[in-house]
C-alpha positions, 0 to 999 in steps of 0.5 A, spaced: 751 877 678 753 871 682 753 875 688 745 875 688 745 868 688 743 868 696 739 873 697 734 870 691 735 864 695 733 867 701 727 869 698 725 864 695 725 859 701 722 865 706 716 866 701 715 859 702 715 858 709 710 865 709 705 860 705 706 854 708 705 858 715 700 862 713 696 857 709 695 852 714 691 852 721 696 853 728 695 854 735 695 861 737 701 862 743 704 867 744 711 863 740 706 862 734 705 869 734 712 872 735 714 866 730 709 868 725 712 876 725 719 873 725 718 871 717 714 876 715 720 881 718 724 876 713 721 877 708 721 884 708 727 884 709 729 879 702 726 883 698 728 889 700 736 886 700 735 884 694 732 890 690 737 895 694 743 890 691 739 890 684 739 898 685 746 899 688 750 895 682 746 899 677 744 906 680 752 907 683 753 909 691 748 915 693 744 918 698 738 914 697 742 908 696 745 909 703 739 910 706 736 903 703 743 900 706 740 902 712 733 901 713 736 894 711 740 894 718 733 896 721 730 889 718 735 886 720 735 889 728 728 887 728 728 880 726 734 879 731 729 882 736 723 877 734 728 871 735 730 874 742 722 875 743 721 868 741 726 866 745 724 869 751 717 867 751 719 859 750 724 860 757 720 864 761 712 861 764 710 868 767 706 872 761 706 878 766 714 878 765 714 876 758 710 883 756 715 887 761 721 884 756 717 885 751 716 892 752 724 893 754 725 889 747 721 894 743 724 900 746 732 897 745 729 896 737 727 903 736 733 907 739 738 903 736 734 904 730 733 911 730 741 911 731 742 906 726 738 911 721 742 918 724 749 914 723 753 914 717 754 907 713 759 907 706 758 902 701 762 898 697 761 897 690 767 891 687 765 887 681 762 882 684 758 884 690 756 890 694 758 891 701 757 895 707 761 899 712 762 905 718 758 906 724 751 905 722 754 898 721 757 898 728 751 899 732 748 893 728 752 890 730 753 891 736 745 891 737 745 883 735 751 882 739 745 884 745 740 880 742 744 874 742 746 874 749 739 874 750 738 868 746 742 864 750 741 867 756 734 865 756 737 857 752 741 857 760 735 859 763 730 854 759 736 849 761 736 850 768 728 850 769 723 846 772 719 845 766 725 843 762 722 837 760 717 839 757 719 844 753 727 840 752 724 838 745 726 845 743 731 845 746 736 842 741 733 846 734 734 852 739 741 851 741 742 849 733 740 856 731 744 860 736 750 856 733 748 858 725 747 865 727 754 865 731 757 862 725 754 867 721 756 872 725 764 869 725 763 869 717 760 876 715 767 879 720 771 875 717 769 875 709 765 881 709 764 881 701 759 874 702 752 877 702 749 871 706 745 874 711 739 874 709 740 867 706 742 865 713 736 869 717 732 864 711 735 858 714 734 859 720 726 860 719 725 854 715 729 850 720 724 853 725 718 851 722 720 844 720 722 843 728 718 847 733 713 852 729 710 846 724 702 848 725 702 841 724 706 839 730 704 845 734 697 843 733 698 836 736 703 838 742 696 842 744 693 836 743 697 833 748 697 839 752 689 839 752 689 831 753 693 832 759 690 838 761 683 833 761 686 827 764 688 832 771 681 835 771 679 827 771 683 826 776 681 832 780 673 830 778 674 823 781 677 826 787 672 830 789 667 825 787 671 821 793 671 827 798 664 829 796 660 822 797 664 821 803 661 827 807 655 826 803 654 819 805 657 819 812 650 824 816 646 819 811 648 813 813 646 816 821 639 820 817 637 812 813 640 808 819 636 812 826 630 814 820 629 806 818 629 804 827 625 809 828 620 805 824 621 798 828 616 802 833 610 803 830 606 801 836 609 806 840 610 812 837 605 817 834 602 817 826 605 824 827 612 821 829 611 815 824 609 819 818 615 824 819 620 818 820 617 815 813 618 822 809 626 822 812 627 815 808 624 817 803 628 824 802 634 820 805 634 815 799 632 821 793 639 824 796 642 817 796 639 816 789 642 822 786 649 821 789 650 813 787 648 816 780 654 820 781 658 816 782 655 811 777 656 815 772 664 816 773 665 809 774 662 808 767 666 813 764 672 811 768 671 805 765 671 802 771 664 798 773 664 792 773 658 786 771 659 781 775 654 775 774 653 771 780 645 767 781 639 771 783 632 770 785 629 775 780 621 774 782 624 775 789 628 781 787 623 785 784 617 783 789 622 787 794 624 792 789 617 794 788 616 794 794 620 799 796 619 804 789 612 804 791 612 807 796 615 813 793 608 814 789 605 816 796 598 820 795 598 820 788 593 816 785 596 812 781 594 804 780 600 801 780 601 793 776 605 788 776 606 782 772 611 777 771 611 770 766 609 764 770 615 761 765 621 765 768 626 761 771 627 761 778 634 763 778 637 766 774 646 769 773 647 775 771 649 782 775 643 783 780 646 789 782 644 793 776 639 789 773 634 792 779 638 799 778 635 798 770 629 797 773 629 801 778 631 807 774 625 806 769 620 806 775 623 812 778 622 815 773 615 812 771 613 815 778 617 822 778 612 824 771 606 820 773 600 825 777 595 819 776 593 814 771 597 807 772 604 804 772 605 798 769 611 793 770 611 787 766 617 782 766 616 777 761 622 772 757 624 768 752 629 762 754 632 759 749 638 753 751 641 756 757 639 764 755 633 767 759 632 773 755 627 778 758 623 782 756 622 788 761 617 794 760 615 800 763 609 804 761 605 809 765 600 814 763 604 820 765 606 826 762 610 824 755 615 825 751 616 831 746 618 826 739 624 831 737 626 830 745 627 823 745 634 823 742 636 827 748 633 822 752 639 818 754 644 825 754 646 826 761 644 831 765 639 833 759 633 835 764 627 834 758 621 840 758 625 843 764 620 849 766 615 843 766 618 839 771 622 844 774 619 841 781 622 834 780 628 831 783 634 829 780 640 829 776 638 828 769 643 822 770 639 816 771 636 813 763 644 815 761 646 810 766 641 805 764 643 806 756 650 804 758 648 798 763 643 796 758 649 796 753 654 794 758 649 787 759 649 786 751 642 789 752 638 793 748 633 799 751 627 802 745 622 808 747 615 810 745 612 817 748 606 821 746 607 828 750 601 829 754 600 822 755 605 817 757 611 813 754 613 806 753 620 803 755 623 796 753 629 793 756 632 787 753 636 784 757 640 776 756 641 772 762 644 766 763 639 761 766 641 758 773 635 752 776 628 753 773 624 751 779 624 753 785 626 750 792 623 744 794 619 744 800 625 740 803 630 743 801 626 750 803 626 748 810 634 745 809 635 753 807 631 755 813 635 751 817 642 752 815 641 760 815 638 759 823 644 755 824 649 761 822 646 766 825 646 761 831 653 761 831 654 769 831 652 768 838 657 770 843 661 772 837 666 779 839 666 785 833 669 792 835 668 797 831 672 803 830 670 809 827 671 816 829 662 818 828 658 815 835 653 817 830 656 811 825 657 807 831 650 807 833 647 806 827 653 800 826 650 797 833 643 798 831 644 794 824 648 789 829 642 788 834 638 781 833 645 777 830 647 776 838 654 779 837 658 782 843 660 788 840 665 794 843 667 800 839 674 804 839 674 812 837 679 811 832 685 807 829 690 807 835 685 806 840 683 799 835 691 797 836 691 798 842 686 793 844 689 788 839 696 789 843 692 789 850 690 782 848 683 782 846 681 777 840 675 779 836 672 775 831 671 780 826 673 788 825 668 793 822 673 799 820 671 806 818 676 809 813 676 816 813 678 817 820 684 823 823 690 822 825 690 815 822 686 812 816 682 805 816 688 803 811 694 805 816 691 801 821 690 795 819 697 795 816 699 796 823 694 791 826 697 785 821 705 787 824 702 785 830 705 777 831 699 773 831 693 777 828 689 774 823 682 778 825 677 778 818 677 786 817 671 789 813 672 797 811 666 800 813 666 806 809 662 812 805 668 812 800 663 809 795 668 812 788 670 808 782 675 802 784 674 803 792 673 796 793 679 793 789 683 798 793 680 796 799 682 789 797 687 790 795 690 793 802 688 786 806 681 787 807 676 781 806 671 785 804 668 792 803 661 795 806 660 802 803 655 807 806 649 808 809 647 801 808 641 796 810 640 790 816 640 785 809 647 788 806 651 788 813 647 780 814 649 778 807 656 781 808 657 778 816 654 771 812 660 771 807 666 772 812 663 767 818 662 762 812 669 762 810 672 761 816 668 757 819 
């Protein structure tokens, strides 16, 4: 009974593969299916061959036992064929080519099957083993023979294409079974006695699920697919954050800058005209809101925002923060309150930036769902050595927060009780933001809500503590001096500015206006380097980015091959994205002035430069 000993094996080892496949969770591809029909065809066919070769050996040669034999061939077809449908679906990417294959394949197996069954076989009963013979054998032969060409055809094809890198990992397992199946072959031609091909079809399945088809692998190779798959979506979120806050902010910057101008002549122009110009900004600066809490939140899962600490005024800045969020209140008939401790430091090191942004996004919110009632700001601290912990709470009588609502609070794009707000503005995106700068400073933010009647939010946030007192009289008038000084020296001083927007450039020389500086303006990159080679100095460089033919950043990088060029360039760009000023530096600009932007931010930038110079 010796000659029984592989086909037990192969069904032992295919019964195996079968449980540990079927028993654990895979990834469903179109490989997974076809390898899971594979060795459910295998074991089939082991169990078939070993009772057809119990059968033969003790019932003797027969009809019935011939047409065993043969039904054992059709197996055997159709494991073949699977293989060769596993084969192609690795090769061949397009799903529409693999369906029309795989319905070839399909027709090829049924008739060759058909002719497999109609066809004589003769079987061969020595003493220790059973074999098979005649043209029933021939054809399935010759069936393997086509299907191994399709195997390593698709190999060659795999090898040959252009995602041949990621799918060489199954390169080598697949190219060792088409040697086994060969060295099958070449042995069954040579001694046909052995009784090894069942075993080998076993070998070859096992061999697959512990290199190509191990749910375990495959489920981590879809990971990775889908992580790739995440980072290309984040890629092409970022790209279109860029391309989107550059078309939004460039009109802005033109809606904010003209509107803004437009309010210097209030003795001049109708209230009608006034009022008009006041609804513009505040539209313009929701719109700029929404956009920057945009792409606030992909710096921050970029994990690209920075805090950077640099001294402040806080009771300045929040005077003139208040001053401009209140606005906001308009008609409603809110009584808005301030309060600050007399004990907080007069300068404090923090990030100014985001500090105003916290509180800005908790009035904000605090006038977009208060109708009437009051507001109240209070900032209070707790110093300690070199630490100013402040205490900032927000309170107002508005509409509240429903208790199960309030841990979707700091969700974002979670818009709270959404039918009942559905006249409000915004994103959704600001208290998300205002969690995540709050965690970012090593602050902590708690909220209290009463649907219907108000809500309570608490920052805390640590500072470090900077001068304690305010600026003496002598040394306020010494400031005073030195700032009329710098902006004395800005007198007679040349900036060009280059943009290919007249509306940017307005705004650009509107913003310019009271600093005294000679400006001249060019229509794009070329004609900026014309200039410069023309022999014209300028004292400073304004430099849009975005422009046709030739961006900002080629410009510049041709300007500074020019022998002699040393002017400061500051990129003057709606490219607002995360990472834009480090790119921007980077290239060989002094600074960065992202658009629309105010007279005090083009002053302080204007400062910076002139100062370094000098």
């Amino acid at each position: 009974m010796s000659f029984l000993s592989y086909p037990i094996c192969a069904l032992f080892i295919i019964l195996l593969v079968n449980v540990a496949f079927f028993t654990k969770k895979s990834v469903n591809t179109f490989e997974t299916y076809s390898y899971g029909k594979l060795i459910v065809v295998n074991l089939i066919e082991s169990i078939f061959a070993l009772l057809g070769l119990i059968f033969i050996k003790f019932f003797g040669n027969g009809l019935f036992m011939q047409f065993l034999v043969k039904i054992d061939y059709v197996l055997l077809l159709t494991w073949g064929s699977l293989l060769f449908r596993y084969f192609m679906s690795v090769a061949i990417i397009n799903e529409t080519n693999v369906l029309k294959l795989n319905k070839l394949i399909t027709i090829f197996n049924v008739i060759i099957s058909i002719v497999i069954l109609f066809l004589p076989v003769e079987l061969i009963i020595l003493d220790n083993t059973v074999d098979s013979a005649g043209l029933s054998m021939n054809v399935l032969f010759f069936a393997v023979f086509i299907c191994l060409i399709g195997i390593i055809a698709s190999t060659i094809k795999i090898l040959f294409s252009e995602n041949f890198k990621d799918k060489s990992k199954k390169l080598i397992p697949l190219v060792s079974l088409i040697c086994l199946i060969v060295i099958l072959v070449i042995i069954k031609a040579y001694i046909p006695e052995m009784v090894i091909q069942g075993f080998v079809l076993s070998f070859v399945s096992l061999i697959m699920y512990f290199t190509i088809e191990n749910p375990d692998v495959k489920i981590i190779s879809s990971l990775e697919l889908a992580k790739e798959s995440a980072e290309k979506a984040n890629r092409a979120k970022s790209d279109f954050l860029s391309s989107m806050s550059h078309e939004i902010r460039t009109p802005l910057n033109a809606i904010v800058g003209l509107s803004q101008d437009i309010l210097l002549y209030k003795d001049k122009l109708p209230n009608e005209v006034l009022e008009d110009a006041d609804d513009i900004v505040s539209a313009s600066n929701t719109l700029l809101e929404i956009v920057g809490n945009i792409l606030d939140i992909n710096k921050i899962e970029s994990e690209k925002m920075e805090i950077i600490e640099k001294p402040y005024d806080l009771k300045k800045e929040i005077n003139e923060l208040v001053r401009v969020s209140t606005t906001r209140i308009g008609e409603k008939p809110i009584d808005f309150k301030l309060d600050m401790a007399v004990d907080l430091p007069y300068q404090l090191i923090g990030d100014k930036t985001h500090v105003k942004g916290i509180i800005n996004n908790l009035l904000t919110n605090a006038i977009k769902y208060t109708d009437s009632g009051t507001i109240n700001l209070n900032i209070k601290c707790v110093n300690r050595g070199d630490t100013c912990n402040l205490i900032i709470s927000v309170m107002d009588t508005g509409k509240g927060i429903k208790e199960e609502d309030i841990t979707k609070l700091f969700t974002k794009f979670e818009r709270l009780d959404i039918e009942k707000n559905s006249t409000t503005e915004g994103t959704g995106l600001g208290l998300a933001i205002t969690k995540r700068l709050v965690e970012m400073m090593n602050g902590k933010i708690n909220v209290q809500s009463t649907y219907g009647e108000g809500s309570l939010f608490v920052v805390q946030l640590p500072q470090k503590i900077g001068r304690q007192e305010e600026l003496t009289p002598t040394e306020m008038i010494n400031t005073k001096l030195i700032m009329e000084r710098l902006k004395g020296e800005f007198v007679g001083k040349r900036i060009l500015i280059v943009d290919d927007n007249n509306l940017n450039i307005k705004v650009a020389k509107k913003a310019l206006a009271d600093f005294n500086f000679i400006i001249e303006e060019a229509l794009n990159g070329e004609d900026a380097i014309n200039l410069i080679k023309s022999g014209k100095n300028y004292d400073l460089i304004l430099m849009d980015i975005m422009m046709p033919n030739m961006s900002g950043s080629t410009a510049l990088k041709k300007l500074k091959e020019i022998n002699g060029f040393n002017t400061p360039t500051i990129a003057l760009t709606a490219d607002a994205i995360a990472g834009a000023e480090e790119k921007y530096l980077s290239e060989g600009f002094v600074d960065y002035i992202s658009k629309p932007f105010s007279k005090e931010q083009i002053e302080e930038k204007l400062r910076k430069v002139f100062q370094k110079k000098n």
